[in-house]
C-alpha positions in Angstrom: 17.3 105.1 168.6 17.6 103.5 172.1 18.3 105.9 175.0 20.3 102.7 176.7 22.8 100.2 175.2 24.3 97.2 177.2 27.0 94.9 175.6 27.0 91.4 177.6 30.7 90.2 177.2 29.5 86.7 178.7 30.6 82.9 178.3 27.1 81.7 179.0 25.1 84.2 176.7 22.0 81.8 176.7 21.8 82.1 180.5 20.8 85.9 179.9 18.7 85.8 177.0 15.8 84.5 178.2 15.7 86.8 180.6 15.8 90.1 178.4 13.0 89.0 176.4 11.0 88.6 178.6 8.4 91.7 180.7 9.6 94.9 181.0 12.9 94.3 179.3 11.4 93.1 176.6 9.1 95.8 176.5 11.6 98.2 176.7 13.1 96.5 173.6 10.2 96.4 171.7 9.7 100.6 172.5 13.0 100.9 171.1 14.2 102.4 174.7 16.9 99.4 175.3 19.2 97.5 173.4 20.7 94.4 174.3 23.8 92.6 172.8 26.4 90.2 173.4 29.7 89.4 172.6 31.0 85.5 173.8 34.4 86.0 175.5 34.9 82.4 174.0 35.7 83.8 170.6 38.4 85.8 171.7 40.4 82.7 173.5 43.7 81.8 173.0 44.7 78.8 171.2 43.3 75.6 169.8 40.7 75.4 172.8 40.4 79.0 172.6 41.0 79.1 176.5 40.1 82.2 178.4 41.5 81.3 181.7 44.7 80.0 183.4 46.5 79.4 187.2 47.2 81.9 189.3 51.0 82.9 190.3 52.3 82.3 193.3 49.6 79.1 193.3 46.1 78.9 194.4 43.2 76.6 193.7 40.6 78.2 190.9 41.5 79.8 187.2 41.5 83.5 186.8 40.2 84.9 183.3 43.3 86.1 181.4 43.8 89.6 180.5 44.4 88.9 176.9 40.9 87.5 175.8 39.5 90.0 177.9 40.9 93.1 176.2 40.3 92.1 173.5 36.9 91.5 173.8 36.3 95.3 174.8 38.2 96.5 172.3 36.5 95.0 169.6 33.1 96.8 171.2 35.1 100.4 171.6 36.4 100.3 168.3 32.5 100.9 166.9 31.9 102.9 170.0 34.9 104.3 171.6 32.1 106.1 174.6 31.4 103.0 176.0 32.1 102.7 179.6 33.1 99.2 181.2 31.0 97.7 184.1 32.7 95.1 186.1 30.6 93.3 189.1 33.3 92.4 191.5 32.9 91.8 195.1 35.6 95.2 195.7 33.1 97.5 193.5 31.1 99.7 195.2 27.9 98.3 196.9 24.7 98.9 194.0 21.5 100.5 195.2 18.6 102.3 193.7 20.0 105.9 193.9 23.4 104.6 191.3 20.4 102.9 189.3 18.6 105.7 189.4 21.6 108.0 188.3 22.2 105.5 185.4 18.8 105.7 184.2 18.9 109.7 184.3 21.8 109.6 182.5 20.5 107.7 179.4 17.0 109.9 179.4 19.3 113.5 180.0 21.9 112.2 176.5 20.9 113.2 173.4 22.6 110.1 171.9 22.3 106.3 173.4 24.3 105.7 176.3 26.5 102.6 176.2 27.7 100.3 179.1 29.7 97.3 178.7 29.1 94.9 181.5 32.0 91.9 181.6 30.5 89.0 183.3 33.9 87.4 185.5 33.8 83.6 186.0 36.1 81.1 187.4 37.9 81.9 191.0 38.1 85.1 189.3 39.8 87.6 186.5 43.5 89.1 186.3 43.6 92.1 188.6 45.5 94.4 185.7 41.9 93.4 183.6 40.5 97.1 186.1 42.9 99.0 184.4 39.9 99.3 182.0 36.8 99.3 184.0 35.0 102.5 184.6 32.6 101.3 187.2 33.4 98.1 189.8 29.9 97.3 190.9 29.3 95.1 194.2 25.8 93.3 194.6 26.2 92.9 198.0 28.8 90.6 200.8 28.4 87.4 199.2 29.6 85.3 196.3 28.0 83.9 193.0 29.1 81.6 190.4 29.8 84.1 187.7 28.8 87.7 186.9 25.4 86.9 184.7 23.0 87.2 187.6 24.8 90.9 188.2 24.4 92.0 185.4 21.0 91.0 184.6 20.6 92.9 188.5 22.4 95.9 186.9 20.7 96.2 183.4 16.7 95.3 185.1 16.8 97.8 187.4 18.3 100.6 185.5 16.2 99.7 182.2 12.7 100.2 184.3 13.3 103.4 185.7 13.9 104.7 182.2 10.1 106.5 181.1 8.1 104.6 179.1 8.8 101.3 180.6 6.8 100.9 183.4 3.0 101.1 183.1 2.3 104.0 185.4 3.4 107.4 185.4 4.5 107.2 189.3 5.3 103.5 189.4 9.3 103.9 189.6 8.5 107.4 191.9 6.7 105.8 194.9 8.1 102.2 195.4 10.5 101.1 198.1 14.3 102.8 198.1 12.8 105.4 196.2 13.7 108.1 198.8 17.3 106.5 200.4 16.2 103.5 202.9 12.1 104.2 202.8 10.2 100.7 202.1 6.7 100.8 200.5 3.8 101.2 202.3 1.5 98.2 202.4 -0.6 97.2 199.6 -3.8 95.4 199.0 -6.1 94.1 196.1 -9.4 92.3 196.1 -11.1 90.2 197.5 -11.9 92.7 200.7 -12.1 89.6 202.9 -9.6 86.9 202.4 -9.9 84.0 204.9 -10.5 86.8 207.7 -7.6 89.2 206.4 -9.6 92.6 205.9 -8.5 95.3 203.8 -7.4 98.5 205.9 -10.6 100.5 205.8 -9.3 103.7 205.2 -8.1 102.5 202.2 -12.0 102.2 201.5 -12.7 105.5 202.6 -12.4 107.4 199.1 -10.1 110.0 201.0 -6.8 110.6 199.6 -5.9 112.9 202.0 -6.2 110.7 205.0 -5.1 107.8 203.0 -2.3 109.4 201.6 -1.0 109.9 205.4 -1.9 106.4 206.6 0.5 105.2 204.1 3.2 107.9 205.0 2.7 106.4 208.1 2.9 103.0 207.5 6.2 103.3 205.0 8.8 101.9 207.0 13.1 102.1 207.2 14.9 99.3 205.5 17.4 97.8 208.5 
């Protein structure tokens, strides 16, 4: 049984796929920690053309998505799992950062059934405004625009998924990386070679003493701006 469930509602389902099985998501997958499916919002549009969008009132260039095709959608998903909580990336949602990824993750290990989030992926100039009357969380990637809402929620799924245990390789990798602890950034890291084109390797980092190079990379940990 997963400990995380995400149900794409998407028009362009084969721009996500590749994606999800692929690394650590599909890892995750295959460890039975995440489940990834998909619904295509084109099979619940109205009409011959089974349209999804329209014009806005009042005028406007762009189409909005219609409320209709939209609901119905999420119903279809709540009637087999009426727990499922909506996820909406809209540029009014609140901004996403690695402590709400973090929460979402400990939510999902903490349950003692499989947590399940519906993300809508928006398109067009945008989506009716009564469609929030049914979104639980309005998620903002940040002051800018995209096309349409699968790069968010591929953002949104990713970095919850691998803070989950089991899907990263190393016990601590999700503990000491950057925005682990509010606005830190990770310290600097190196790998072989110890010479590369006259860029030398730190030599504490050398020295075999975890003390002292446990503070040089206190140290060197820096603030995001």
């Amino acid at each position: 049984m997963p400990k995380i469930k995400f149900t794409i509602i998407t028009l362009f389902r084969e721009a996500l796929e590749p994606y999800l099985k692929t690394s650590m998501m599909w890892k995750a997958t295959d460890k039975g920690i995440a489940q990834f499916d998909f619904v295509d919002l084109r099979e619940f549009g109205l009409g011959p053309h089974k349209s999804v969008d329209d014009t806005p009132y009042g005028g406007g260039d762009g189409m909005l998505l219609r409320c209709e095709p939209v609901f119905n959608a999420i119903e279809s998903v709540k009637e087999k799992d009426p727990s499922a909580k909506v996820i909406l990336p809209t540029p009014v949602g609140e901004i996403w950062n690695q402590e709400t990824a973090r929460s979402f993750a400990t939510a999902a290990e903490s349950s003692d059934k499989p947590i399940h989030y519906i993300i809508l992926c928006p398109h067009y100039e945008g989506y009716d405004e009564r469609i929030l009357s049914i979104v639980d969380f309005k998620v903002s990637l940040g002051k800018y625009v995209l096309t349409g809402g699968e790069l968010p929620a591929l953002i949104i799924i990713d970095s919850v998924v691998r803070l989950i245990s089991g899907v990263l390789g190393g016990e601590n990798s999700a503990i000491i990386e950057s925005f682990s602890e509010g606005d830190n950034l990770e310290y600097p890291q190196y790998t072989k070679p110890f010479d590369f084109r006259g860029m030398t390797v730190p030599e504490i980092l050398l020295s075999g003493n975890h003390g002292e190079i446990d503070k040089w990379r206190k140290e060197h940990s820096k603030k995001a701006n």
